[in-house]
C-alpha positions in Angstrom: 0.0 0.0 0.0 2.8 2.1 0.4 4.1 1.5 -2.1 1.2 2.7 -4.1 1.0 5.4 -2.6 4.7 6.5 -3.2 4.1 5.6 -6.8 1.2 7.7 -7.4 2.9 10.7 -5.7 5.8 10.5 -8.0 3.4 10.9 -11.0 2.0 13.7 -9.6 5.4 15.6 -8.8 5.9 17.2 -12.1 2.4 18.8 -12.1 3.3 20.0 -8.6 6.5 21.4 -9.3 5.1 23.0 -12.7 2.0 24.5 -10.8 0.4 27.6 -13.0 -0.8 30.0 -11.7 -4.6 30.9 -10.8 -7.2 33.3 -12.2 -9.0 34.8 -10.0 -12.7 37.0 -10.7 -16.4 37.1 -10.6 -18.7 34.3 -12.1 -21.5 36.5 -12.2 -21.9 39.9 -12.5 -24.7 43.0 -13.6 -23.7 45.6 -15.6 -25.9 49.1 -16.0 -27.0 50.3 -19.3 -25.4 53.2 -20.7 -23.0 53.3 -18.0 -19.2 51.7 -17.4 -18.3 48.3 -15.9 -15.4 46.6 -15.1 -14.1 43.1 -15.0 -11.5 41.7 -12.4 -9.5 39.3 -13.6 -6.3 38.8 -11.4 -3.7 36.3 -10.6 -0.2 36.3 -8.0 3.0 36.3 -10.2 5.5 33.3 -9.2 8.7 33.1 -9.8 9.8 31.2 -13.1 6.8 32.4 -15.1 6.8 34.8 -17.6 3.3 36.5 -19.1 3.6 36.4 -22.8 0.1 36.9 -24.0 -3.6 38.0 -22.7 -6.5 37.7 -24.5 -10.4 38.4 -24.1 -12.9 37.0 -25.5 -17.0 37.2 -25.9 -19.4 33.9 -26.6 -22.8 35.5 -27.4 -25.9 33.0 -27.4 -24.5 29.5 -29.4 -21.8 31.5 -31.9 -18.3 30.7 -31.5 -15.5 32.3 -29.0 -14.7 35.7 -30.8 -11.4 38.0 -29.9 -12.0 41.4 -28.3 -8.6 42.2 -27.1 -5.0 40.9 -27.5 -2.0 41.8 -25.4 1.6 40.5 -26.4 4.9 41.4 -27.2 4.1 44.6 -29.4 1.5 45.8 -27.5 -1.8 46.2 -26.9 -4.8 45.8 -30.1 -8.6 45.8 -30.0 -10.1 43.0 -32.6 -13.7 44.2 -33.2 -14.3 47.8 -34.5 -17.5 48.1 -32.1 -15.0 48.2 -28.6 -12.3 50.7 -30.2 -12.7 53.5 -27.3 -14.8 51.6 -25.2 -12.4 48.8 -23.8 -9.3 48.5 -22.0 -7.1 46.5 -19.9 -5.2 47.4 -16.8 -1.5 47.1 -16.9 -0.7 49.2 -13.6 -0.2 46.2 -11.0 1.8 42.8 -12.2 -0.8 40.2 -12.0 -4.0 42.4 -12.7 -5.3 42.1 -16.3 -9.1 42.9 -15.1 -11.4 44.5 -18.4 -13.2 48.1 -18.7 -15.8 48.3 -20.5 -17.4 51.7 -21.3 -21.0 52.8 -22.2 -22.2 49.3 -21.9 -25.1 48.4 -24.2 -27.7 45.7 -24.6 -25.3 43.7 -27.1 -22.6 43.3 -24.6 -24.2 40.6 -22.5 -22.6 37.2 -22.9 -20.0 35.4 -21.4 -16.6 36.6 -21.1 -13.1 34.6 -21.1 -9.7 36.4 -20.0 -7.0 34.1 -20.8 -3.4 34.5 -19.8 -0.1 32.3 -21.5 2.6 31.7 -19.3 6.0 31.1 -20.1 8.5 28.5 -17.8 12.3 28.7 -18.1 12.2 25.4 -19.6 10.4 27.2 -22.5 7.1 25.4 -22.0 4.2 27.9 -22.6 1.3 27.4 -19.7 -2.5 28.8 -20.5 -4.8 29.5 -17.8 -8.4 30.7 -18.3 -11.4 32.2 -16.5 -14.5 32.8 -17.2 -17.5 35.7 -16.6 -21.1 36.0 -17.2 -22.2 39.5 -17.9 -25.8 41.0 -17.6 -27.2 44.4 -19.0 -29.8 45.7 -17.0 -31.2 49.5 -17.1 -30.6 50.1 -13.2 -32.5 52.8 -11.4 -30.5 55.8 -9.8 -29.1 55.7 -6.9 -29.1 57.9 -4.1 -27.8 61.0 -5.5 -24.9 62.9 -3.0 -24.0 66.4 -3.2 -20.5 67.8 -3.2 -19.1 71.5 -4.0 -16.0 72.3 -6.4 -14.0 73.3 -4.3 -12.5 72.9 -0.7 -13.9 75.6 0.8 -17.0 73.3 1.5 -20.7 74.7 2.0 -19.7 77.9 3.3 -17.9 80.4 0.8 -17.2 84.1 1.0 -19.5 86.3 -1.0 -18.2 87.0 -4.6 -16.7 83.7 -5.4 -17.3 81.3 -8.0 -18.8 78.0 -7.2 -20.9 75.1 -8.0 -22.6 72.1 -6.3 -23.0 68.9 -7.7 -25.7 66.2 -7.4 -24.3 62.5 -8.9 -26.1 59.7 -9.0 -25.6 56.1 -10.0 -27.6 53.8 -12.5 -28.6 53.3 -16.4 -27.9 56.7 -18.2 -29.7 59.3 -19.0 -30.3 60.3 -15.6 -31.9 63.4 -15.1 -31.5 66.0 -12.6 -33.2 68.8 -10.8 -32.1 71.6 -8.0 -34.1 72.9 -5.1 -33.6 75.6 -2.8 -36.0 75.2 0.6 -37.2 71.6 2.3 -38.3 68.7 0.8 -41.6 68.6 3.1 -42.5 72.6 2.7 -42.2 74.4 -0.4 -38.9 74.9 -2.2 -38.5 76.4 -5.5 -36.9 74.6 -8.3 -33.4 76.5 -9.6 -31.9 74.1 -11.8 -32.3 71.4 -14.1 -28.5 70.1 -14.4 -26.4 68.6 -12.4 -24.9 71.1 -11.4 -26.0 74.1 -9.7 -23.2 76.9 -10.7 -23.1 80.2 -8.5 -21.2 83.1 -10.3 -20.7 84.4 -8.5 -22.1 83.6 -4.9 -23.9 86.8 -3.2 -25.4 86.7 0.4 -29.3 86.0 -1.0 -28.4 82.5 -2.4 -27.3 81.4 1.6 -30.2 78.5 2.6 -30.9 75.2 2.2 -30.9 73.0 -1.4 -31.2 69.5 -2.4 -31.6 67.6 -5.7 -33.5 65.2 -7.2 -32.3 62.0 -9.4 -34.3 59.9 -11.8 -32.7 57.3 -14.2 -34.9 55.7 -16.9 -36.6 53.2 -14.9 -37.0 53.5 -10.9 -38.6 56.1 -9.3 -36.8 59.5 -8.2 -34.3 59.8 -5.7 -33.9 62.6 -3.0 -30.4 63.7 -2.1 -29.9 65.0 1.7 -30.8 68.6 2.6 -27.2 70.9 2.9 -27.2 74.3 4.3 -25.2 76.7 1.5 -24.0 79.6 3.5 -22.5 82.8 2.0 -20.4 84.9 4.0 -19.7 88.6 4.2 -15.8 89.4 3.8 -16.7 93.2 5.2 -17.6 91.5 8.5 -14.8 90.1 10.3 -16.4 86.8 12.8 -16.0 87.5 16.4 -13.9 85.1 17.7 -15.6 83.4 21.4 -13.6 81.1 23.3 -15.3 78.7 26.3 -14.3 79.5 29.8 -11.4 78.6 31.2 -9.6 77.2 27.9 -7.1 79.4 27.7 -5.0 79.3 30.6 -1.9 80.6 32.4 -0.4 78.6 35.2 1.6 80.8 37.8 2.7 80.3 41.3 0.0 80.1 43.7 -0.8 84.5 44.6 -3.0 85.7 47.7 -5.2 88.3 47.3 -4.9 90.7 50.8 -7.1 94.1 51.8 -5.3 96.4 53.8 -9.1 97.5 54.9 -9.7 96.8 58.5 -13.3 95.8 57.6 -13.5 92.0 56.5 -15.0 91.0 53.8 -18.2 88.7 53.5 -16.7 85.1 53.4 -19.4 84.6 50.0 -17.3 87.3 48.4 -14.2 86.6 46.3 -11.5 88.4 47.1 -9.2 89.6 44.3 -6.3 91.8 43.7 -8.0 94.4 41.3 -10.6 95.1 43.7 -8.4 97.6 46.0 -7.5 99.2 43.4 -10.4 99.6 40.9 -13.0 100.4 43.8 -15.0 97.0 43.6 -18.1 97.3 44.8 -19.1 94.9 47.9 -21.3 92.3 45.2 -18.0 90.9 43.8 -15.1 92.4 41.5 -15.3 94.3 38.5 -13.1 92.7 35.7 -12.6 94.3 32.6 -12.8 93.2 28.9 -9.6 91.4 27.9 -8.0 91.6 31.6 -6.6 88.6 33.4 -8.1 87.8 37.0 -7.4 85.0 39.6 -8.9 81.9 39.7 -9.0 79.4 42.2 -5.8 77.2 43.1 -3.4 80.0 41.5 -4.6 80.1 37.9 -4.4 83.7 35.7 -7.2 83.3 33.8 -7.3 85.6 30.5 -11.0 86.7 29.8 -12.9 85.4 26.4 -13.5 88.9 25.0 -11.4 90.5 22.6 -11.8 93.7 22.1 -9.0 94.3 19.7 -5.4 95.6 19.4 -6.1 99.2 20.6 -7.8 98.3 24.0 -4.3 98.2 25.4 -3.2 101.2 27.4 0.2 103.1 28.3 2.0 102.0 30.9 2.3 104.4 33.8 6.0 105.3 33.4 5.4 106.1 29.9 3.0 108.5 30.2 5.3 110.9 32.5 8.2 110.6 30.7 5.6 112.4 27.6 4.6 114.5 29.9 8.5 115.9 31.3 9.3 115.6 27.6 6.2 117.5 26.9 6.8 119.9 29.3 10.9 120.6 28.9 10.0 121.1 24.8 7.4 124.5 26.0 10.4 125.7 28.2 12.7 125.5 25.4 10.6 126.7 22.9 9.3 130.0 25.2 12.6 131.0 26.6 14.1 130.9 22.5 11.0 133.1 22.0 12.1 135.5 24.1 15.7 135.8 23.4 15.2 136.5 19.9 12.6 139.2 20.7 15.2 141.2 23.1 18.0 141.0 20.5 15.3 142.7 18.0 15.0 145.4 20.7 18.1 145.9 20.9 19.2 146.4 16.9 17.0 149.6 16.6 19.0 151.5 20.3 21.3 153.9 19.1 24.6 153.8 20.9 26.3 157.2 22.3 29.7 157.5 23.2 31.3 160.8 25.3 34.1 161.9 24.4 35.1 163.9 27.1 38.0 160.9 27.8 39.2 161.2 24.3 41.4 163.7 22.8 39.3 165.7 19.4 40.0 165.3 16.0 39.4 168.0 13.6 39.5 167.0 9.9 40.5 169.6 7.8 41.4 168.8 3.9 43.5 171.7 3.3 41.9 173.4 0.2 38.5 175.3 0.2 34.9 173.6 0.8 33.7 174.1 -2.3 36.9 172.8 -4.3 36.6 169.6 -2.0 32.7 169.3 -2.4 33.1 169.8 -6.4 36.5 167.1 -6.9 34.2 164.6 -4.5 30.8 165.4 -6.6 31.6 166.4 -10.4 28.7 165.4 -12.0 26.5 167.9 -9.4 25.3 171.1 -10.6 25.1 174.3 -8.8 23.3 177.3 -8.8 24.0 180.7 -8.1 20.7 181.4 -6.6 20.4 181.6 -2.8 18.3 179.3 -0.5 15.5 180.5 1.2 16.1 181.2 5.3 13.3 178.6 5.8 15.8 176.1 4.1 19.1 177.1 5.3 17.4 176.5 8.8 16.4 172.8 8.0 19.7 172.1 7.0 21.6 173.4 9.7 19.1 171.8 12.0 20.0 168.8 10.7 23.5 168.6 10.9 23.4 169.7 14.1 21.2 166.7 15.1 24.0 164.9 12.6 26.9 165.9 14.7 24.7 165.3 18.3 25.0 161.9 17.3 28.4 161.6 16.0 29.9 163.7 19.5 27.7 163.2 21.8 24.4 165.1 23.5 26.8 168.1 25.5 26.7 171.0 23.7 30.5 171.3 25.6 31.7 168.6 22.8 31.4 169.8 19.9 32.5 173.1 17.5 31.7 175.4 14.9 34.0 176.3 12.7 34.7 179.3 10.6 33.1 177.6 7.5 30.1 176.5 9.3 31.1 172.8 9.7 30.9 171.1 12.8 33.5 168.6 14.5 34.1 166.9 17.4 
């Protein structure tokens, strides 16, 4: 018996050492009209075997096996005129050779055969086969789901471009139809595509929508409500944080009066109070301020109130004020000393000269010869001035020489010409 046994074994040990290997896919399977299918057809490479040819092929009703597709050496070709830009076969992962079908129609149901050749180093070629049923039905539409265009979701600002979509699965044509409001009220239809374009989005088209899909056969489908907000760039969001989420741990801090009253034990006691003038129903806090909470915790309030609600500190507000104040000074005493040295230009300053010997300047020739060399181009007269004039003039050059000598009437001369000096 064991000898059988080891007999039978031995027979078997080529096919086991030769294994091929397996083609795995559907037995079975439903495609929609008008719409795209795909069959899997996979197998795990193994070591030693070599994929020289794929092939798949349609049996429709009692005719014979016909080629639709054949993969070798030189590439890929299509066999029947009627799958040119409708088929294809994937060639992405080793090992998957699965068919795409596109726009299936009636005429494409039958039974289909993928069929892979093998080649073993010791040049033998393996073929392995597998084989799928396919059924055309016209398929109602799915449950149609709405997405947007973009990432910015169902909430945009105001002034930008977007669309929603409504898809749907089943037999093509499917038909589609937009509706702003509820499915149980009222809405109003907007749209009879699928898809609902917004260009661009203003603040009146914020609400709710939802769409409806029908295929050929099946009833309609209703799509889940979304709410479709637009937002207002002009209007910043307030930003509100919860309580106590936004926390500062420091070392633990008591809070002391220097009042000699004490305060209600149901009262909290904080820092800010003896110096803000809390009234005796609890502290006042302020907008944006930190305050003490239990066990130690700084606590920075919720409300913002924006970058200007910060003040000066203390020690910056006098040193404006000194500079404020040393910039007047300056500026009123410079005033002032440019306002007496104006004063001053217009005083007329005298000199005695009592201390100082006197000079008389005397040219050596005659008055008129020195008065005619020094003005040539003057012309006399022979007439004689008026008394009225003479007395102007030698009023003047007395007040001439007052200034030039001095105010005594002890410091000065006449001469025999009538000319003055000191």
């Amino acid at each position: 018996m064991a000898l059988f046994l080891g007999m039978a074994l031995l027979a078997h040990l080529p096919g086991l050492l030769h294994a091929v290997p397996t083609l795995e896919g559907p037995a079975k399977i439903t495609g929609p009209w008008k719409g795209n299918l795909k069959i899997n057809c996979t197998y795990q490479p193994m070591e030693g075997y070599t994929q020289v040819l794929v092939k798949w092929l349609i049996q429709q009703d009692s005719n014979p096996e016909t080629t639709i597709f054949l993969r070798d050496l030189s590439g890929d070709h299509i066999q029947q005129a009627k799958y040119r830009g409708r088929i294809q076969v994937s060639r992405e992962a080793p090992g998957d050779v699965s068919l795409e079908l596109d726009t299936l129609e009636m005429d494409d149901r039958g039974r289909y055969l993928c069929q892979v050749t093998w080649k073993i180093p010791d040049g033998e070629l393996k073929v392995t086969e597998r084989t799928t049923e396919l059924q055309i039905k016209k398929l109602p539409a799915s449950k149609p789901v709405v997405t947007t265009g973009s990432g910015y979701g169902f909430k945009v600002p105001q002034g930008m471009r977007i669309s929603l979509l409504c898809q749907a699965k089943g037999s093509p044509p499917i038909t589609y139809k937009w509706y702003k409001g509820e499915p149980d009220g009222t809405p109003t239809q907007v749209a009879t595509l699928g898809t609902l374009l917004f260009k661009p989005a203003v603040l009146s088209d914020s609400g709710s929508y939802f769409c409806i899909a029908k295929a050929r056969v099946g009833p309609e489908q209703f799509s889940d409500v979304v709410q479709f907000v637009v937002t207002d760039p002009s209007k910043r969001p307030t930003t509100e944080l919860q309580p106590g989420t936004l926390t500062i741990r420091t070392t633990p801090l008591e809070a002391t009066h220097r009042a000699t009253a004490e305060p209600s034990p149901r009262q909290p006691t904080t820092a800010g109070a003896d110096h803000a003038g809390g009234s005796p129903e609890g502290p006042v806090m302020h907008s944006g301020s930190p305050s003490l909470a239990p066990r130690g915790r700084l606590t920075i309030s919720p409300t913002f109130t924006g970058p200007g609600s910060r003040g000066l500190p203390l020690y910056a507000i006098i040193l404006i004020i000194l500079f404020c104040t040393v910039l007047l000074f300056t500026v009123g005493f410079v005033f002032c000393r440019r306002h007496t040295q104006q004063d001053h230009a217009y005083e007329v300053a005298r000199m005695s000269t009592g201390d100082v010997p006197r000079v008389s300047i005397y040219s050596g020739v005659p008055a008129e010869t020195a008065s005619e060399a020094r003005a040539p181009e003057n012309e006399y007269h022979d007439e004689h001035t008026s008394n009225q004039d003479y007395h102007i003039i030698t009023q003047a050059n007395s007040d001439y020489a007052r200034l030039l000598c001095g105010s005594s009437s002890a410091e000065y001369e006449i001469q025999e010409n009538g000319k003055t000096s000191c």
